[in-house]
C-alpha positions as CSV (number, residue, x, y, z in Angstrom):
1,X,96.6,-108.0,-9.4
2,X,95.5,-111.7,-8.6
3,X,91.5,-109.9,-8.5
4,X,92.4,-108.4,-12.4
5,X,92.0,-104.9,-10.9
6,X,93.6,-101.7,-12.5
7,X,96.1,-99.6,-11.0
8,X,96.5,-95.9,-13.0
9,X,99.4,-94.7,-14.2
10,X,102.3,-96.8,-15.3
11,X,101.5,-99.4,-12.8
12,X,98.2,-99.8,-14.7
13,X,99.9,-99.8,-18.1
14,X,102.3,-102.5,-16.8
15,X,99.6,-104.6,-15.1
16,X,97.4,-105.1,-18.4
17,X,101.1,-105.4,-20.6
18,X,102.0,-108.2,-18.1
19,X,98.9,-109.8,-18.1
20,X,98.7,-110.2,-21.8
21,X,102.6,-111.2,-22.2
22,X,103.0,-113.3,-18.9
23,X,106.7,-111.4,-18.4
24,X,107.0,-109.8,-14.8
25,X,105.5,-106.7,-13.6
26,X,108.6,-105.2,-12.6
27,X,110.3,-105.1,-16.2
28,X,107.3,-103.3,-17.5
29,X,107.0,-100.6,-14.2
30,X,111.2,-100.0,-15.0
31,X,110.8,-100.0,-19.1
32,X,107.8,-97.6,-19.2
33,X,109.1,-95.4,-16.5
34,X,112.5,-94.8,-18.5
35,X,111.2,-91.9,-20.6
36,X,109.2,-90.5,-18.0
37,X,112.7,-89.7,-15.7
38,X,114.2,-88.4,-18.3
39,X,112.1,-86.5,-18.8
40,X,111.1,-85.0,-15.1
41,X,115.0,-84.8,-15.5
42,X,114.9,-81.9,-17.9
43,X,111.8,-80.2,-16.6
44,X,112.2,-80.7,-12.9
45,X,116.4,-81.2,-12.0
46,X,118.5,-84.1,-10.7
47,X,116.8,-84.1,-7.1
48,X,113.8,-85.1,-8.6
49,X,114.9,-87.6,-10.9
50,X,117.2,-89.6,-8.3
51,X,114.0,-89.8,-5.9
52,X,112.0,-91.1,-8.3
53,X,114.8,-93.2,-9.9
54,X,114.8,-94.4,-6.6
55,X,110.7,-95.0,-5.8
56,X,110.5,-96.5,-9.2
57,X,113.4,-99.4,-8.3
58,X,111.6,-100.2,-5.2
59,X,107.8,-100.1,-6.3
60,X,109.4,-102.9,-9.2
61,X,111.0,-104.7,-6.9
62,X,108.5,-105.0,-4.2
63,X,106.0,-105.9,-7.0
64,X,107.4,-109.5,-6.8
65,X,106.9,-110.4,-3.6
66,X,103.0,-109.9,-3.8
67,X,100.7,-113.0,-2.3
68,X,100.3,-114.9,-6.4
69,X,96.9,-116.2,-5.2
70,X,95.9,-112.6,-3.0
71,X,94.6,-112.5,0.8
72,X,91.3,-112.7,-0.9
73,X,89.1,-113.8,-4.1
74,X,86.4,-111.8,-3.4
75,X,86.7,-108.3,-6.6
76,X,84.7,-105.8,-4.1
77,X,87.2,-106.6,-0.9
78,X,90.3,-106.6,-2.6
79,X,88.9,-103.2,-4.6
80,X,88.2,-101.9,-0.7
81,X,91.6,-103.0,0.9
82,X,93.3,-102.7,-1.8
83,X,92.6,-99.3,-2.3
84,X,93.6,-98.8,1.2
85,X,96.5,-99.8,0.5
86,X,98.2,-98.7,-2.5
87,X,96.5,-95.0,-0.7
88,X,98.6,-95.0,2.3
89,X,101.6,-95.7,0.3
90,X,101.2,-93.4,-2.3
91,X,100.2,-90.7,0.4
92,X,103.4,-91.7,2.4
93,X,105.2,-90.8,-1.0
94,X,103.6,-87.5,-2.1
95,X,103.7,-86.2,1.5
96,X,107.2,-86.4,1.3
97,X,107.6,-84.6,-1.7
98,X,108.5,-87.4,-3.9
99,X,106.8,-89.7,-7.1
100,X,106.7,-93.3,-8.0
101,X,104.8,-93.3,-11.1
102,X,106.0,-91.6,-14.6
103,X,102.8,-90.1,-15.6
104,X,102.7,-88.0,-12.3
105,X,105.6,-86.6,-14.2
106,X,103.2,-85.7,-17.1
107,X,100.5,-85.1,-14.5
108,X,103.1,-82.0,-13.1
109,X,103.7,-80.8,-16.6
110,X,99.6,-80.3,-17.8
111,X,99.1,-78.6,-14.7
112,X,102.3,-75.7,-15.7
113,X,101.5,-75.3,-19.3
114,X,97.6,-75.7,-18.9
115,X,94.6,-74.9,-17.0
116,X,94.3,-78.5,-15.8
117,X,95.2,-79.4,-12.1
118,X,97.3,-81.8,-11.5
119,X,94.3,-83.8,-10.1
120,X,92.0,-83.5,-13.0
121,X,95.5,-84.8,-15.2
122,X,95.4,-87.5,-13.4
123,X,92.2,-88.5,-13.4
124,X,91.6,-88.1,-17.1
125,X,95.1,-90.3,-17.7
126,X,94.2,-93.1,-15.6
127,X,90.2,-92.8,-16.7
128,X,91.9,-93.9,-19.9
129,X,93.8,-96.6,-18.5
130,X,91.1,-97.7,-16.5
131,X,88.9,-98.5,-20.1
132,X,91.7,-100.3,-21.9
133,X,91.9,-102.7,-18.6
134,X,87.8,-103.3,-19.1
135,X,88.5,-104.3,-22.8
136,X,91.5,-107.0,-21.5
137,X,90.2,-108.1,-18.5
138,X,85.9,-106.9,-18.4
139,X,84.2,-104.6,-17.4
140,X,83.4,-105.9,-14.0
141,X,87.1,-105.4,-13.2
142,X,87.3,-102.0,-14.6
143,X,84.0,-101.0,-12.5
144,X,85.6,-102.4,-9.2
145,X,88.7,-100.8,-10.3
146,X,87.5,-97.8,-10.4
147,X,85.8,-98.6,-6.6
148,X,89.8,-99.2,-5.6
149,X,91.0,-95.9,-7.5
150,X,88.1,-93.5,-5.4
151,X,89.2,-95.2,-2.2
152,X,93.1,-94.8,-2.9
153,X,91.9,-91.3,-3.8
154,X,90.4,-91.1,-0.2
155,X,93.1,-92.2,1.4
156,X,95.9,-90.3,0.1
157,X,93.9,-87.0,0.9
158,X,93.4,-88.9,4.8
159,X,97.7,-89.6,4.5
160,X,98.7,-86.9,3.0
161,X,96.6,-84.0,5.6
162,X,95.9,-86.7,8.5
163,X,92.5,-87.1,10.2
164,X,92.7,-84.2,12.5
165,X,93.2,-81.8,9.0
166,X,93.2,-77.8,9.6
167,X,90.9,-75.5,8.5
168,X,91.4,-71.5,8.0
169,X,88.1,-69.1,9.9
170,X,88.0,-65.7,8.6
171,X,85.5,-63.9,10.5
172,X,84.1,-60.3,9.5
173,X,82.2,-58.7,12.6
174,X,81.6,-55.3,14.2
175,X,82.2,-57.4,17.9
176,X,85.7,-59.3,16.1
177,X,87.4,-58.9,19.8
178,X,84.9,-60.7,21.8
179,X,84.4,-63.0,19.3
180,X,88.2,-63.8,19.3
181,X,88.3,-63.8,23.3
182,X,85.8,-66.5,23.4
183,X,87.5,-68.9,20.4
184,X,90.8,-68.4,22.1
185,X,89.1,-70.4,25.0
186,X,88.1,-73.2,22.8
187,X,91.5,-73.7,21.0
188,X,95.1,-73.6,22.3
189,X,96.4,-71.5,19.3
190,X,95.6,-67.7,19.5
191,X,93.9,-65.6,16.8
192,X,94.9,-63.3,14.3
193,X,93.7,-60.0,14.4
194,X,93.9,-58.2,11.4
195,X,91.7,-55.9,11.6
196,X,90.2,-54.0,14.4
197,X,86.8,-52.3,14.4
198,X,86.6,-49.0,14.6
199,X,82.9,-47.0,14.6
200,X,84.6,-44.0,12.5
201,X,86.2,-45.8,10.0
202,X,84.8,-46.0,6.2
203,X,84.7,-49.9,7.0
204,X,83.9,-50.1,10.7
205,X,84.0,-54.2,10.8
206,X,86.9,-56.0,12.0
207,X,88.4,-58.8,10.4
208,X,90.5,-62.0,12.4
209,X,91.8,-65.1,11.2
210,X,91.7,-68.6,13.2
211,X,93.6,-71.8,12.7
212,X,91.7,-74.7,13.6
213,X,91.1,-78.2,13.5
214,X,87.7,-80.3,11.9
215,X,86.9,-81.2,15.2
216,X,86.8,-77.5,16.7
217,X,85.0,-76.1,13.8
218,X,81.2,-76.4,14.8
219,X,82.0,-75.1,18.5
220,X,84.2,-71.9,16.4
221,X,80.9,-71.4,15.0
222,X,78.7,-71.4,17.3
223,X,80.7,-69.1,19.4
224,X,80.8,-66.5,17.1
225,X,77.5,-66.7,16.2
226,X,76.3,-66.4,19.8
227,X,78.2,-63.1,20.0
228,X,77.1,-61.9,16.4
229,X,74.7,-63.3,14.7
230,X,75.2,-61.2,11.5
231,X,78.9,-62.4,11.4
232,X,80.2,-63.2,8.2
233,X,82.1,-66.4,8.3
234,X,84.2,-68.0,6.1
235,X,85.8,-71.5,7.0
236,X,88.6,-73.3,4.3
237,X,90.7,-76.3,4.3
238,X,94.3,-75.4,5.1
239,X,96.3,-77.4,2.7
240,X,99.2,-76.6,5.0
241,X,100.1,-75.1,8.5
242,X,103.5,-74.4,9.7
243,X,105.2,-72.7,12.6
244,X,103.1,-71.2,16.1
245,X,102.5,-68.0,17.0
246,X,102.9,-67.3,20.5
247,X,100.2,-65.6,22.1
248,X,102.4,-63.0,23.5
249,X,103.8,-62.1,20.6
250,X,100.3,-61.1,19.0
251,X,98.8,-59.1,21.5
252,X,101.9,-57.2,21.3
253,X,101.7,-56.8,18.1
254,X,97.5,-56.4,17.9
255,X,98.2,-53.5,20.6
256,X,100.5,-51.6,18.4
257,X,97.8,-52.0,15.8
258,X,95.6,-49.7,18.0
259,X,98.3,-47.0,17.9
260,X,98.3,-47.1,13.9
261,X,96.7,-44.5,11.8
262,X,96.2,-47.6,9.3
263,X,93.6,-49.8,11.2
264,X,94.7,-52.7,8.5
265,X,98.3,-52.5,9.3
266,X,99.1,-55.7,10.6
């Protein structure tokens, strides 16, 4: 705020409606969040409007107890650490399954009725905000604004999954066990079979699924590629992973698989 930088959402509203009244920041996050609730109220239940009631209280009141002057002067450092900032704690927010800004609300509802992410609502709605703050404030502050808003961007994605994020390997090979015997060397978690190879079926490949981390994902590779060259590989970001299978429990289960007359069964 004291480097005239834009915040999306209602926080950027309030900023720019503060700035040109000289009333606190807090009245305007409150006021302009009202309709929002009520709405998320109707659409969304009384869970998710008491959590937000609540996020929305504190954000205001938190608001006045930021440094008047700022730790710095400097538009490109306070765009960097800022960004940082306001990242972690929205990240620490969305993890949890909650909101502290009303157009996220708005943001939920685009994505349901449209075929808009949630992202790309956001990003169009602050884009917007973004332009009326260069017309109040220039447009050096909107451009380093928009430096803060890619690096809060960053680092709620870095919050939100954490560093060490997953990734999903779906490997299709004609050698799928070997290939699985040497990645279950490299990582602690087992793989998934789900489909074995067999020479005299219509689709002879077999097909297994891995859980692994960034880090682990070049050595994955290679090792499958040193056994099969021609293996097709597929590697995704897992969004989410829960739970652990045992090893045990899957080679019990991959052995049965043998037994099937369905070679997909599992």
């Amino acid at each position: 705020m004291p480097n005239h930088l834009i915040d999306g959402g209602v926080t950027g509203i309030s900023i720019i409606i503060a700035h040109l009244t000289g009333l606190p920041i807090g009245v305007f996050i409150l006021l302009i969040n009202i309709p929002f609730v009520i709405l998320g109220y109707k659409k969304f239940g009384k869970t998710f409007a008491s959590l937000s009631i609540i996020g929305i209280i504190t954000l205001a009141i938190l608001t006045s107890l930021h440094t008047p002057q700022g730790l710095t002067n400097i538009p490109i450092l306070g765009s960097i650490f800022g960004g940082i900032v306001v990242g972690v704690g929205v990240g620490i927010v969305v993890r949890y399954g909650g909101i502290i800004d009303g157009t996220d609300t708005i943001a939920l509802l685009i994505d349901r009725v449209t075929v808009f992410s949630i992202g790309e609502a956001i990003m169009v709605i602050n884009g917007f905000i973004i332009t009326v703050g260069g017309f109040v404030f220039g447009w050096d502050s909107a451009l380093y604004s928009l430096v803060a808003y890619f690096v809060a961007h960053k680092a709620i994605d870095i919050t939100v999954e954490g560093l060490n994020e997953s990734r999903s390997v779906w490997i299709v090979s004609m050698r799928v066990r070997e290939i699985g015997k040497a990645i279950n060397e490299l990582i602690e978690e087992p793989v998934t079979f789900v489909k074995e190879s067999n020479p005299k079926d219509p689709e002879p490949h077999g097909v297994m699924l891995a859980v692994i981390t960034r880090f682990e994902e070049e050595k994955v590779k290679n090792a499958a590629q040193q056994i099969d060259r021609h293996a097709y590989i597929v590697i995704t970001r897992a969004h989410e992973v829960m739970g652990r299978i045992s090893e045990g429990s899957l080679y019990r289960d991959t052995s049965r698989l043998k037994r099937s007359s369905k070679p997909n069964a599992l």
